[in-house]
PAVO-84632 format. One record per residue: x, y, z of N, C-alpha, C in turn. Coordinates in steps of 0.05 Angstrom, whole numbers, plus 32768, in hexadecimal, padded with zeros to 4 digits. Layout:
N
XYZXYZXYZ...
// end
This chain:
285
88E98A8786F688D58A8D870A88C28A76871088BE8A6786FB88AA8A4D870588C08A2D86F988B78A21871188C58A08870388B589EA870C88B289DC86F288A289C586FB88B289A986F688AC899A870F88BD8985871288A88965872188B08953871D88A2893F872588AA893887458899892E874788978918876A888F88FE876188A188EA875A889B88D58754889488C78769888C88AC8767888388988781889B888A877C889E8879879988B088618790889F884B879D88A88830879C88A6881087A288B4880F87C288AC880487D488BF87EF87E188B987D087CE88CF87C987C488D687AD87BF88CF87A187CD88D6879C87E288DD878F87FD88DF879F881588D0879E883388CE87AA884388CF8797886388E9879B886588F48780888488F68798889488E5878888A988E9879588C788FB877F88D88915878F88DC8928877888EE892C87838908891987948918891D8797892A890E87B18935891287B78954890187C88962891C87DD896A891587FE8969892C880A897B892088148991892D881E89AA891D883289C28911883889BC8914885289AD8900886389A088E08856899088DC8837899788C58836898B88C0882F897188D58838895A88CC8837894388DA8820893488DE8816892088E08800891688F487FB8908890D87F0890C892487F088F3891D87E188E2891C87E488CB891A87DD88B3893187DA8898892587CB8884893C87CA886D892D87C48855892B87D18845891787D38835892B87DA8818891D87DA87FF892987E487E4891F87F387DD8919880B87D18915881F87C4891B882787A489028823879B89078824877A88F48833877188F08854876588E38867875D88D08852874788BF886A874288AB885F872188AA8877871488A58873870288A8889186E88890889386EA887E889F86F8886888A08701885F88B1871D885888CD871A885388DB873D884588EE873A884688FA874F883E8916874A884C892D873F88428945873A884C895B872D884E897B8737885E898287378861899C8751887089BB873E885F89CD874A886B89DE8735886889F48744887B8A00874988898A19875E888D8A35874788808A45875088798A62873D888E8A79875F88A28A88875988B18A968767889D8AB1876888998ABC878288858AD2878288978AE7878F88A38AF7878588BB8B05879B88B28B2087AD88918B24879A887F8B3687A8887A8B2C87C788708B0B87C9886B8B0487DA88768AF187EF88738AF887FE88868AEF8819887E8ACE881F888A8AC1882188798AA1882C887A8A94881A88688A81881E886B8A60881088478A59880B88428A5887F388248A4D87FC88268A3987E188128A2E87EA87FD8A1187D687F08A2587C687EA8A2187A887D98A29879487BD8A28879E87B88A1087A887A38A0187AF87A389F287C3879489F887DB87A089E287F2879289C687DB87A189AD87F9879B899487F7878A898A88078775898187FB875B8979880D87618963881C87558966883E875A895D8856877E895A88568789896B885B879C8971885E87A6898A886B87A58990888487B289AB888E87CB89B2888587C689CF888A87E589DB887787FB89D6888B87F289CE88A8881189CB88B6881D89AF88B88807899988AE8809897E88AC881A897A888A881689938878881E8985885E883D89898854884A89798852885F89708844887389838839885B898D8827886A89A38817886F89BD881D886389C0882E885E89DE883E887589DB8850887189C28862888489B6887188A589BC886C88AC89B6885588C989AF884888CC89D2884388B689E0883588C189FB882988CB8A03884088B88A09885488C48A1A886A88D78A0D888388E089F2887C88F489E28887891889F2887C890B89EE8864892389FF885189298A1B885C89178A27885B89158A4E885D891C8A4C8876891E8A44888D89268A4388A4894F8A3788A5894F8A28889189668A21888D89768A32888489638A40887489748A5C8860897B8A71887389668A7A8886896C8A86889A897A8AA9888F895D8AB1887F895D8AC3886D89448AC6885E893A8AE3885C89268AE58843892A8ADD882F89188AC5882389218AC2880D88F98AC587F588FD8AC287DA88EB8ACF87CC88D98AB587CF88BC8AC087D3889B8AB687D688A28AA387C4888D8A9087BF88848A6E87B9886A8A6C87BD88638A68879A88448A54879B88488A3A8792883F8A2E879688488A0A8794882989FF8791882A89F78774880D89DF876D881B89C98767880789B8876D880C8999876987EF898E875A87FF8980874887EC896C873E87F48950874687D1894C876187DB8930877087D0891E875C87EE8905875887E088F6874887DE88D6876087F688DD876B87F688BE878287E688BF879B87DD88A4879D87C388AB87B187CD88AD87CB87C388BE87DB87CC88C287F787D188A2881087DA889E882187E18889883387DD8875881E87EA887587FF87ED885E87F18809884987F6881D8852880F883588468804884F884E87EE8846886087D88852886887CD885D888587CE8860888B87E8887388A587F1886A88B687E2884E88BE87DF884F88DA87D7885288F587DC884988F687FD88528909880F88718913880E887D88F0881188998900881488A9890287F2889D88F987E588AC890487CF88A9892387C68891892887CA8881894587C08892895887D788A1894D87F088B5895E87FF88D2895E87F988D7894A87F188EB894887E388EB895A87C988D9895E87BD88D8896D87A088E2898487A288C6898C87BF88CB89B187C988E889B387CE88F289A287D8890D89A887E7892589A187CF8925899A87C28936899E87A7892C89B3878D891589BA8794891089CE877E891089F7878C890989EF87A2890F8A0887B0892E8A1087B9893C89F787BA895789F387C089668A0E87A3895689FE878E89608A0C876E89518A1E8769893C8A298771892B8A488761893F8A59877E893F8A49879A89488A6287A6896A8A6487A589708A558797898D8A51879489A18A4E87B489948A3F87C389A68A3E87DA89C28A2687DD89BC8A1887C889D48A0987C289DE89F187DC89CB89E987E789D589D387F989CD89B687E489DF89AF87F089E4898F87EE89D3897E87EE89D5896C87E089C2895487EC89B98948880289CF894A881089DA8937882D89CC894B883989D18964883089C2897E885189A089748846899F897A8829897F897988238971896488358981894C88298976892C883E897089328858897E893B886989818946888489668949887E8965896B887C8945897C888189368966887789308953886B891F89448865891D893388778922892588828926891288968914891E88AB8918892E88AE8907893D88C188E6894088C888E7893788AB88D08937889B88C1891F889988D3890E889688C688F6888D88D788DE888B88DD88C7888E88F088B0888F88F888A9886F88E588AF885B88EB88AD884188EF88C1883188F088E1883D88FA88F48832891388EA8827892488E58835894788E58829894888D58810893688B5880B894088AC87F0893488C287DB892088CE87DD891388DD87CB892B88F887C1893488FE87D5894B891987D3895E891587BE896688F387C6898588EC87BE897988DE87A4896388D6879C895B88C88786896688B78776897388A187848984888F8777896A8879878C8968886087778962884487898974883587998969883587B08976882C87C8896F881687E18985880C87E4897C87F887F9897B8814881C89688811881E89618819883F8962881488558971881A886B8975880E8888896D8819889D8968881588B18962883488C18943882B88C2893F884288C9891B884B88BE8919884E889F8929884F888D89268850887A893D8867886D89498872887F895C888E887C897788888873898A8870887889A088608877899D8853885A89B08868884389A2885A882589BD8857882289BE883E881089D2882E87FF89C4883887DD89DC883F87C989C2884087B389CC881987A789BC8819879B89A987F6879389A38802876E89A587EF8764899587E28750898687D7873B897287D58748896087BA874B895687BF872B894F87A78717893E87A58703892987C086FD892D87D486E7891E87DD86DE890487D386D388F087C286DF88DB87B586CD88C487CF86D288AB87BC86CF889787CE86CB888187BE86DF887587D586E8886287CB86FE884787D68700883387C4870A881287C4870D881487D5872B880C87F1872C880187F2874987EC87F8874A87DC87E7876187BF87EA876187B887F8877F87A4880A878087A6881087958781880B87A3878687F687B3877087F887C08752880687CD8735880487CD872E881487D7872E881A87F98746882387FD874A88228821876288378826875E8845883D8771884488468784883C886587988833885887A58822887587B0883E888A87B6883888A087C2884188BB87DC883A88C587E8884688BC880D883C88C0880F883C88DB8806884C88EA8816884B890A87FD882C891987E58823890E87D68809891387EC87F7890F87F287F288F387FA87D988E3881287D288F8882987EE88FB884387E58909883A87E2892F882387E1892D881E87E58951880D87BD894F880787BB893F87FF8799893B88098781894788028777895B8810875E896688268751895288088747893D8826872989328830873D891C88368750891A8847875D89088863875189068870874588F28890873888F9889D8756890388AE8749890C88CA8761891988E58752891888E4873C8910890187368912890D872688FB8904873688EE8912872988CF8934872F88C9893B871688C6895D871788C8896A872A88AF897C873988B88987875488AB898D8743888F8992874F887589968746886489C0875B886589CC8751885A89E5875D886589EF8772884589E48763883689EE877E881F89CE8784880489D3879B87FD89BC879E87EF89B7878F87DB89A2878487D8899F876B87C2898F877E87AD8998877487918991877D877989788775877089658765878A894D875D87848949874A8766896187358765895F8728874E8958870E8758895B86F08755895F86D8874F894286D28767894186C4877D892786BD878F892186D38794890886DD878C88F786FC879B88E686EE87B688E686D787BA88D586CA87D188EA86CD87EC890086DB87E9891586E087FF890486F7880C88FC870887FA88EE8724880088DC8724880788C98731881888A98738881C88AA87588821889187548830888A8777883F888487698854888A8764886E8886875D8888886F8766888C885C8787887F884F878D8887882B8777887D883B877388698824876D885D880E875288608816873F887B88068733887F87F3873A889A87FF875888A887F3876588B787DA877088A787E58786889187CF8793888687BF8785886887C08764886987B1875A885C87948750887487A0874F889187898749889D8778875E88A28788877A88AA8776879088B28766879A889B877187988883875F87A88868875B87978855874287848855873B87708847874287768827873A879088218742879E8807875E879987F4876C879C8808878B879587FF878E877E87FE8785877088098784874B880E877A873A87F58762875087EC8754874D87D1876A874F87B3876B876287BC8781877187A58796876187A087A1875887BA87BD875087B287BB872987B287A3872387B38796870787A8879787088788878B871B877D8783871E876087A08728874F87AF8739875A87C08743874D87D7871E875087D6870F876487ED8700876E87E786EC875487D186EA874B87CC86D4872887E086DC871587F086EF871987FC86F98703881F86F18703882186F0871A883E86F48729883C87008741885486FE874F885B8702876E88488721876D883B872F8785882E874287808830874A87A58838876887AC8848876E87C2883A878C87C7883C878C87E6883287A787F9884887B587F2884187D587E8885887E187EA886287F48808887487F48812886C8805882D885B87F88841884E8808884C88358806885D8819880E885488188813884188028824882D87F1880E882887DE881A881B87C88808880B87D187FA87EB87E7880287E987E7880387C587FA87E087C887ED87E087B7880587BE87B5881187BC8791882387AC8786882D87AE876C883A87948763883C878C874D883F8774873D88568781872E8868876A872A8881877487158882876687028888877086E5887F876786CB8893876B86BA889E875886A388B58765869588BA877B8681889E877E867188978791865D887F87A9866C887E87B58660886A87CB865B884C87B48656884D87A8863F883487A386318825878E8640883F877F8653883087658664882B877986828832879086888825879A869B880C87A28693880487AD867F87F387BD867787DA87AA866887E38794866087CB8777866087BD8774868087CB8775869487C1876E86AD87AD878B86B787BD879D86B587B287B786BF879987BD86BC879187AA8691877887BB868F876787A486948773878786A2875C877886A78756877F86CF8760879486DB875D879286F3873B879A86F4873887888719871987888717871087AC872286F587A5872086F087CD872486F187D8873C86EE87EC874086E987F2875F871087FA8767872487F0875D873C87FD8760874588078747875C8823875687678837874887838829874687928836873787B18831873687BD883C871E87CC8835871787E7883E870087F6881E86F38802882486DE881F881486D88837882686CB8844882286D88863883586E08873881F86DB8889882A86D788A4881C86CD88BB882586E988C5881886EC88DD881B870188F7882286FB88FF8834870B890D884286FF89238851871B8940884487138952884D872D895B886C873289518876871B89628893871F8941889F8716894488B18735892388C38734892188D18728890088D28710890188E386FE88FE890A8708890489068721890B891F873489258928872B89388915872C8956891D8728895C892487038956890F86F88953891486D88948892F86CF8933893986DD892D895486D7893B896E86E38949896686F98951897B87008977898086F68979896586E98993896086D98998897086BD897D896B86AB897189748693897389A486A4896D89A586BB896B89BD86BC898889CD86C4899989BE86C489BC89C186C889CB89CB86B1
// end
């Protein structure tokens, strides 16, 4: 009747914009690498009650704007059938418009954990679908393998890349995704990379295109990712505010972490290709 499961965050590695489509929005090619590190979601079956609700709403967050609400009744429409009531709490641990997909992982969660309390037995590939719908980074979250991304981000290869351990710091700001990609000198034509790279040997091949847009608009991040860059290469994840340093141990992330200056929040997470989404719901097989 109740089952609790994670919403991990992931990384973009690397985030190339190689181009513009009709439609406005931005093809991209990016990597995708989870962290053992997210939020936490825990679905109680109410068969008295009809519907889908939050334990607790999420502050400044409408219930028709949120994610999770979003995906449940994305699903129940899919099922296309009464199926038994849903209370769903979360413990938010990733910070909102951080870059680190917490929205769409915490939809991804609903949609693989309601998939299994309501036993409707679709697929991954259908799950991805309904997610998509949702969000451009729902699908790696569904399929939870690390992946190189094409598309808007929906077109996954699985990848990879070095399990290390990483500093994310997250700024006091938050950035504006539909500003950053509406920005004059934003690059747009970064040449396609042709197969997914394991993110090993030159990391200076890679950037975030985004990030010398939203180092000018949010002085904060500009800050951040000055102080964190003394350590090693140090990178925008996404479009978010959060930026991250890659480290080979645990103990040399965690030297830097506790010398960061005050005034920012963050984590150190370990990277990790298979989402600790899937590991738990493997362990429940």
């Amino acid at each position: 009747m109740t089952l609790t499961l994670p919403a991990p965050a992931k990384l973009n590695l690397f985030l190339h914009i190689v181009g513009r489509r009709p439609d406005g929005y931005h093809e991209l090619q990016t990597l995708f690498q989870f962290l053992d590190y997210g939020d936490e979601l825990t679905f109680t079956l109410t068969p008295g009650h009809a519907g889908v609700r939050l334990a607790t709403p999420m502050p400044g967050v409408p219930d028709d704007d949120n994610l999770i609400l979003r995906a449940a009744r994305a699903l129940e429409t899919r099922a296309g059938r009464r199926l038994p009531g849903v209370t769903i709490a979360i413990d938010k641990r990733l910070p909102m418009g951080g870059g680190l997909g917490g929205g769409s992982s915490d939809a991804a969660t609903t949609l693989l954990a309601l998939n299994h309390l309501w036993r409707l037995g679709l697929d991954l590939d259908t799950l991805a679908g309904i997610g998509l719908g949702l969000g451009a980074d729902v699908p790696v979250f569904v399929h939870g393998q690390a992946a190189f991304g094409e598309g808007v981000g929906e077109r996954l290869t699985p990848a990879h890349p070095p399990e290390d351990w990483f500093v994310v710091l997250k700024p006091d700001c938050h950035t504006n995704t539909g500003k950053i990609f509406s920005e004059e000198g934003l690059t747009r034509d970064t040449p396609k990379i042709k197969i997914a790279p394991a993110f090993e040997g030159d990391a200076s091949r890679y950037r975030n295109d985004c990030e010398d847009v939203v180092r000018k608009l949010y002085p904060e991040v500009n800050q951040s990712l000055e102080w964190l860059s003394q350590f090693g290469p140090a990178r925008l994840t996404g479009t978010g505010a959060c930026i991250f340093g890659r480290f080979p141990t645990e103990s040399a992330a965690r030297i830097i972490w506790e010398s960061k200056p005050s005034g920012i929040t963050g984590f150190v997470a370990k990277g990790v290709n298979l989402s600790p989404l899937h590991k738990k719901l493997t362990e429940l097989e």
